[in-house]
C-alpha positions in Angstrom: 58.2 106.4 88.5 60.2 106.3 91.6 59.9 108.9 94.2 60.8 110.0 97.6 59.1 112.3 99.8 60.5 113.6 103.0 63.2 114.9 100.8 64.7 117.8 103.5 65.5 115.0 106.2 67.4 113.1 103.2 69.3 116.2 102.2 70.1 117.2 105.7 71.6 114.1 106.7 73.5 113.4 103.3 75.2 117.3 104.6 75.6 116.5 108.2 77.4 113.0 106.9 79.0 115.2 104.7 80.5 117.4 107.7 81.2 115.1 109.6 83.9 113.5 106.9 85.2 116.7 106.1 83.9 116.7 102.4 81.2 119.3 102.5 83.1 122.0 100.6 81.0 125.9 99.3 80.1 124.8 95.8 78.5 121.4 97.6 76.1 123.0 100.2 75.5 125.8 97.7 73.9 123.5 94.9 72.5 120.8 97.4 70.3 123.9 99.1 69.2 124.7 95.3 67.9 121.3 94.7 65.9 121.2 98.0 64.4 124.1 97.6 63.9 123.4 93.9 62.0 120.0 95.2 60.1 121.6 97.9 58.6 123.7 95.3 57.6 121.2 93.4 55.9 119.4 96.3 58.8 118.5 98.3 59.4 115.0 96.2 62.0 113.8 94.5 61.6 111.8 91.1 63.5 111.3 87.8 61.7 114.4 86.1 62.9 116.6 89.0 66.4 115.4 88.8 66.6 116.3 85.4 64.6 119.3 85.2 67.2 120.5 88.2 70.5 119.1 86.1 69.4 120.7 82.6 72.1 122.7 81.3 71.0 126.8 81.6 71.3 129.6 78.8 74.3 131.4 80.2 75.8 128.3 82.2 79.3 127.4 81.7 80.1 123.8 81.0 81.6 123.2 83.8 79.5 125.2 86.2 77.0 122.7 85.0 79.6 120.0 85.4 80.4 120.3 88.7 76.4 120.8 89.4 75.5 117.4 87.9 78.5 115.6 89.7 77.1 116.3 92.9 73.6 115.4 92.2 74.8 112.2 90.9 76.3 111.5 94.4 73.5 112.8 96.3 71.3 109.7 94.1 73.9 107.1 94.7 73.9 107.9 98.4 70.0 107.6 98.4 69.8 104.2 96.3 72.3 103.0 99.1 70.7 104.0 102.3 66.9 103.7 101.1 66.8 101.6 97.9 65.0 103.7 95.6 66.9 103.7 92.5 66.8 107.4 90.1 68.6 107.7 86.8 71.7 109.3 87.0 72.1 112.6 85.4 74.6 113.0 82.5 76.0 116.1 80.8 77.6 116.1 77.4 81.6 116.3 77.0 83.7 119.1 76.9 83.9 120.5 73.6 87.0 121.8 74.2 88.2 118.6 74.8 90.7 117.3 71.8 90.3 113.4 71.7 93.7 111.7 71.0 93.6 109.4 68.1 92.9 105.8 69.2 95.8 103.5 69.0 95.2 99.7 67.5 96.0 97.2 69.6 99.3 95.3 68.5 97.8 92.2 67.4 95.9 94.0 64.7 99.2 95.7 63.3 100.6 94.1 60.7 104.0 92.8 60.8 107.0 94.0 59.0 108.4 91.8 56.1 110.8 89.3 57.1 112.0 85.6 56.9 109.6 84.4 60.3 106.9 87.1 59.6 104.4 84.7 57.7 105.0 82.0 60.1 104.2 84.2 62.9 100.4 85.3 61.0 100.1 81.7 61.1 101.6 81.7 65.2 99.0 84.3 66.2 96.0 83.0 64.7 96.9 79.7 66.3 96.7 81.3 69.8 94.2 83.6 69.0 91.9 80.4 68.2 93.1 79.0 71.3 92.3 82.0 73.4 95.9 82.4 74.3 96.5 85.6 72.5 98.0 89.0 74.0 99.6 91.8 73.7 102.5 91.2 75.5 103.4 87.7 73.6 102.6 90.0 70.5 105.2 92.9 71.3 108.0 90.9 72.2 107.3 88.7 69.1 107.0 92.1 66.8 110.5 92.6 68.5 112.0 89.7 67.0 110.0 90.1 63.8 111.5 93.8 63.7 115.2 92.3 64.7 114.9 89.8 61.7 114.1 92.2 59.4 116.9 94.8 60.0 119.5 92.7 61.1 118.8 89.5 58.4 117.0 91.1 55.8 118.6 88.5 53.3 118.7 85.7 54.6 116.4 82.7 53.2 115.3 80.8 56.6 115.3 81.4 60.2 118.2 79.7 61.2 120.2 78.5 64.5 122.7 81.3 64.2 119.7 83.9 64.1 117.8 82.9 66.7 120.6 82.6 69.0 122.1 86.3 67.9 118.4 87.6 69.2 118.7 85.3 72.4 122.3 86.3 73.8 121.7 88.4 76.8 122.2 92.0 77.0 125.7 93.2 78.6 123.0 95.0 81.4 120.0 92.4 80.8 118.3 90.8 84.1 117.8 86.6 83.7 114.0 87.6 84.5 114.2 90.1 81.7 116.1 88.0 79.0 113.9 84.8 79.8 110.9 86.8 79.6 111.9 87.7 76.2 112.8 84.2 75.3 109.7 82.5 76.2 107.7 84.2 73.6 109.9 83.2 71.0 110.3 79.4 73.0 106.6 79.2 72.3 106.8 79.9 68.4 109.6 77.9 67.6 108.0 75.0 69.5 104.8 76.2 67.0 107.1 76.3 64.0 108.9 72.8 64.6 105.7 71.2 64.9 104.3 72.7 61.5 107.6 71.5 59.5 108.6 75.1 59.0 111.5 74.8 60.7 113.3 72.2 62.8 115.7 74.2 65.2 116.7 73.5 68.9 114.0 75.8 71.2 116.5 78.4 72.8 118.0 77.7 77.0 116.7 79.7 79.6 118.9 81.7 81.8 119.4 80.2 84.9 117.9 83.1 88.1 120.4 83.5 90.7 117.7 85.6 92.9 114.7 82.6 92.5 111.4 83.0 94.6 111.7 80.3 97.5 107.9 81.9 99.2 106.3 79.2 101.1 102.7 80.0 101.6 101.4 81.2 104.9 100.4 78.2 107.0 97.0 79.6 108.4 95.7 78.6 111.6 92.3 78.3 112.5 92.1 80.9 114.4 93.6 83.3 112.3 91.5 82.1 109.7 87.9 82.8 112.0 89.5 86.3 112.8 90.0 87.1 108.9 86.5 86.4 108.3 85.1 88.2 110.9 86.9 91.0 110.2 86.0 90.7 106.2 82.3 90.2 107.4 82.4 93.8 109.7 84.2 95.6 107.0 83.5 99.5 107.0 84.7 101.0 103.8 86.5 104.4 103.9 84.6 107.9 104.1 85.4 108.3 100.2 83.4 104.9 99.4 79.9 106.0 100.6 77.6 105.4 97.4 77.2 102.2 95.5 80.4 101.0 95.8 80.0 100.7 99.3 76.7 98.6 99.3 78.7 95.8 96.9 82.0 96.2 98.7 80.2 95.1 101.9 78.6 92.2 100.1 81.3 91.0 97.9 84.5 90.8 100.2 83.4 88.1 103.2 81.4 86.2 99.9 84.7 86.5 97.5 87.2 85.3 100.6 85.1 82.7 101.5 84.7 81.3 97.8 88.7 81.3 97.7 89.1 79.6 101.0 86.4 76.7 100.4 86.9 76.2 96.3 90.6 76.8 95.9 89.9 78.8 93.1 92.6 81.3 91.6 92.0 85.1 92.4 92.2 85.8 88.9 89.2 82.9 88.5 87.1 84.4 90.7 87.3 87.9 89.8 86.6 87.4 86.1 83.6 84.9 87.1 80.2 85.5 85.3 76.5 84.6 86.4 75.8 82.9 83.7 78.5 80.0 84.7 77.8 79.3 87.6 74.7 76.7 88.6 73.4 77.5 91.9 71.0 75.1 92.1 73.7 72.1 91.5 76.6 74.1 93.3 78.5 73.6 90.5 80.9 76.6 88.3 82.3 75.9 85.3 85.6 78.2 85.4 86.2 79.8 82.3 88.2 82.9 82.6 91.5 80.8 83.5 95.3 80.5 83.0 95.5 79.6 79.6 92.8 77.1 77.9 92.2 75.2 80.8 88.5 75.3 81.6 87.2 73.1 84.0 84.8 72.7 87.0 84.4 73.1 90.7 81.6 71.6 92.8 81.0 73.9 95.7 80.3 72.5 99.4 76.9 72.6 100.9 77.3 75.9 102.7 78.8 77.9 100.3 76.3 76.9 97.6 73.7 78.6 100.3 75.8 81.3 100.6 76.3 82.3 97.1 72.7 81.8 96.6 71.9 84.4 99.8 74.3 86.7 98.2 73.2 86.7 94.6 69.8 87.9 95.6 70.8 90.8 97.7 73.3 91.5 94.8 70.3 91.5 92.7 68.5 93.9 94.0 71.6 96.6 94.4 72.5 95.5 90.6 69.7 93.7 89.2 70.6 92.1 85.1 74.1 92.3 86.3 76.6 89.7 84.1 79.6 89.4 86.8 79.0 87.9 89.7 81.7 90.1 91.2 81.0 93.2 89.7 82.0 96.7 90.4 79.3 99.6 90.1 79.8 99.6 86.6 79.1 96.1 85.9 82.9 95.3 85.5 85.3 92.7 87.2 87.4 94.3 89.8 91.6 94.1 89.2 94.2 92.0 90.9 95.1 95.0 92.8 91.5 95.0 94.1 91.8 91.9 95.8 95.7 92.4 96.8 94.5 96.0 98.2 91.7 94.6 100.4 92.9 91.5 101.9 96.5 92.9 103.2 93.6 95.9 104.5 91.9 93.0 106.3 95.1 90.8 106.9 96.6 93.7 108.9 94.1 93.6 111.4 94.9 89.8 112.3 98.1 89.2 111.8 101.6 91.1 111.5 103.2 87.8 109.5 102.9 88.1 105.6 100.4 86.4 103.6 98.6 86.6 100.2 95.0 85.9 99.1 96.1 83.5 96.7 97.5 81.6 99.7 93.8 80.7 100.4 94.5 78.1 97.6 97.3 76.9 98.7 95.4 76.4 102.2 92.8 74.5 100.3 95.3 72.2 98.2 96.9 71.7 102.3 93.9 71.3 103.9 92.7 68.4 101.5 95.9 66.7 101.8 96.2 66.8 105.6 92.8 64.7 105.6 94.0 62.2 103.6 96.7 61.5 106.5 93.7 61.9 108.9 92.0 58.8 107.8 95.3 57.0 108.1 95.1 56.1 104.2 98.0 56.5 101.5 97.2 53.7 99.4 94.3 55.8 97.1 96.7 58.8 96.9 96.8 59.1 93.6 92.9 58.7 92.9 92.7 61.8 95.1 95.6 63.4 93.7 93.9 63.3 90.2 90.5 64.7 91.8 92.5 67.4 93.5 94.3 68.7 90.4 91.3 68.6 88.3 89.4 70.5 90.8 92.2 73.4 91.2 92.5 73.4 87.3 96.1 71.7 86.8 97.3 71.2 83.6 99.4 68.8 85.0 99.6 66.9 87.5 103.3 67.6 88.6 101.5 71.0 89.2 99.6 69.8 92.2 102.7 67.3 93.4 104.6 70.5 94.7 101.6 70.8 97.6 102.6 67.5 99.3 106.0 68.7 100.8 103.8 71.7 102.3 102.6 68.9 104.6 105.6 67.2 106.6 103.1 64.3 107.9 101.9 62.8 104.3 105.0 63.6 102.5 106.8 61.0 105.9 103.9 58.3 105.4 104.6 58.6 101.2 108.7 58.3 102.2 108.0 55.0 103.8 105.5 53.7 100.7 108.0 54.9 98.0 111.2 54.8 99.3 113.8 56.1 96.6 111.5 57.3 94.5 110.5 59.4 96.7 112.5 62.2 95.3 110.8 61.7 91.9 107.7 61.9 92.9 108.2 65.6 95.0 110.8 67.4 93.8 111.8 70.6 95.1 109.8 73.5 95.1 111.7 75.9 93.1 109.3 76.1 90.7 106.0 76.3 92.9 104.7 79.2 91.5 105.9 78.9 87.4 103.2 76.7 86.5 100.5 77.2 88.9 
């Protein structure tokens, strides 16, 4: 059983921090002075059978007078377990019984869809992407949409026909191109499905040209920005609210997480949603399998930041030991895309008052390898290194990666003078940088 002794001097400081960050309010130092004093009469440890002798619910106790008493306590042992160590389970109290649950809704893919002339073909559609690991609720709603517009609109008719699916694709009178070719994609992607079955054989519906297209160029990053970005992430201090748990992994995870998108090229979204259990320290290699789309594939990890994972999975391991994401947050959980957006602008700031993403870390890595290529004063192997490039970022295509070379004016001048006029083939523009990526 763990324990702690010296249990006033861990009290009195966890109050004084407290103070200091303005968040020791009455019903705080009221119920941390009962659990000292409750402790020192029992010896003046701390354990698990104090904690919850101290947290059990009394006779005459409102709910959420006992509430608020175990919240605290549960504070008190995360601030312990991240300034000492020592590890106690967390007390829990049971839910309001007040509280009314609201009736779970089912997810839209397990709805079932509304007879109409496309509605068996689309069964078919979503247990083809669901097999493919390509199915979502989004695809699903705007699918249900058309379903639903088939079946009021054409509840007659005897095939899905050109007339039909062009009636659902005209765009609204107030409809944005985004919007409309949002819309239309889903249905793009089943009508590609249903040609190819021989359920129908219709023309797959234009998109809307964008008059407002994103022309971003990622952020060319210097070295030097680059050393002060990871010196800051490496010093971080998270905010007075962060003080348990979450600020032991925060510290560990953001100059580790950085670093791994910097030197792997990696998506954000790839890394977040990375699990122990794929990635081979011992070989430095990660099979990435949380990815856009069904695109798994692998990435073999440099030298130093195979030693660096390995240093930081076993300090992770004993903050979180068993955990299954090698990211995790305290509850064992990948963290969102607004996690990683949130902490590198907080970092970014610090360096550098011109705009840049994290996910322009892979675009520094796709530039990076490309500007060696014109180091060694070779062009003629470019497209051996091109393949080995795109595999490693997880292209589907190759044309994917092609959009990186005009990010670097020296190759794309040496492969001007090797191609000549098909030159323009090879790198077109790069209005669609960031469709496919």
């Amino acid at each position: 059983m763990n324990e702690v002794n010296n249990i006033r001097g861990i009290v009195e400081a966890y109050t004084n921090l407290l103070t200091e960050d303005g968040r020791l309010d009455y019903a705080t130092g009221i119920y941390l002075k009962s659990f000292l004093r409750y402790c020192e009469s029992h010896g003046g440890v701390m354990n698990d059978m104090l904690i919850a002798e101290w947290s059990h619910r009394r006779d005459s106790e409102k709910y959420y007078t006992h509430r608020a008493r175990c919240i605290i306590i549960r504070r008190l042992v995360r601030h312990i377990a991240t300034e000492t160590g020592v590890r106690f389970s967390l007390p829990s109290y049971p839910p309001d019984p007040g509280y009314i649950h609201k009736p779970i809704c089912p997810k839209v893919c397990e709805l079932p869809f509304r007879p109409s002339i496309i509605s068996h073909m689309l069964e078919a559609y979503q247990s083809h992407i669901e097999v493919s690991g390509r199915l979502n609720n989004r695809t699903m709603e705007r699918l249900r949409r058309f379903n639903e517009f088939c079946a009021s609109k054409y509840p007659n008719a005897q095939k899905l026909t050109a007339c039909i699916l062009d009636d659902f694709c005209k765009r609204g009178e107030k409809e944005s191109a985004k919007s409309r070719n949002n819309r239309v994609g889903a249905v793009r992607e089943f009508v590609r499905f249903t040609n190819g079955r021989g359920f129908t054989t219709l023309q797959l519906p234009l998109t809307t040209p964008r008059a407002n297209r994103c022309t971003y160029t990622p952020h060319p990053f210097t070295q030097e920005e680059l050393a002060a970005f990871f010196a800051e992430a490496d010093s971080f201090t998270p905010s007075y609210t962060c003080r348990d748990i979450r600020a032991a992994l925060i510290r560990l995870e953001l100059p580790v997480f950085f670093r791994l998108l910097y030197s792997s090229g990696m998506r954000t979204t790839e890394a977040r949603l990375l699990e122990c259990c794929n990635i081979d320290l011992m070989a430095g290699i990660i099979n990435i399998c949380h990815t856009k789309g069904y695109n798994e594939h692998r990435v073999a990890l440099h030298e130093s930041m195979r030693q660096v994972l390995e240093i930081y999975d076993k300090k992770m391991d004993a903050i979180m030991p068993g955990r299954k994401t090698f990211f995790p947050n305290e509850y064992d959980r990948p963290y969102s895309d607004a996690w990683v957006s949130f902490n590198f602008k907080k970092l970014w700031k610090r360096v550098s008052n011109n705009y840049a993403r994290a996910y322009d870390l892979r675009s520094n890595y796709a530039v990076t390898n490309i500007n060696r290529w014109c180091g060694d004063g070779s062009t003629s192997d470019w497209d051996r290194k091109l393949v080995c490039l795109s595999r490693s970022m997880g292209h589907r295509y190759l044309q994917n990666t092609i959009y990186y070379y005009k990010l670097v004016p020296l190759f794309s001048e040496k492969l001007e003078s090797v191609t000549g006029a098909c030159y323009d083939e090879l790198l077109p523009g790069l209005n669609k940088y960031f469709e496919n990526d």
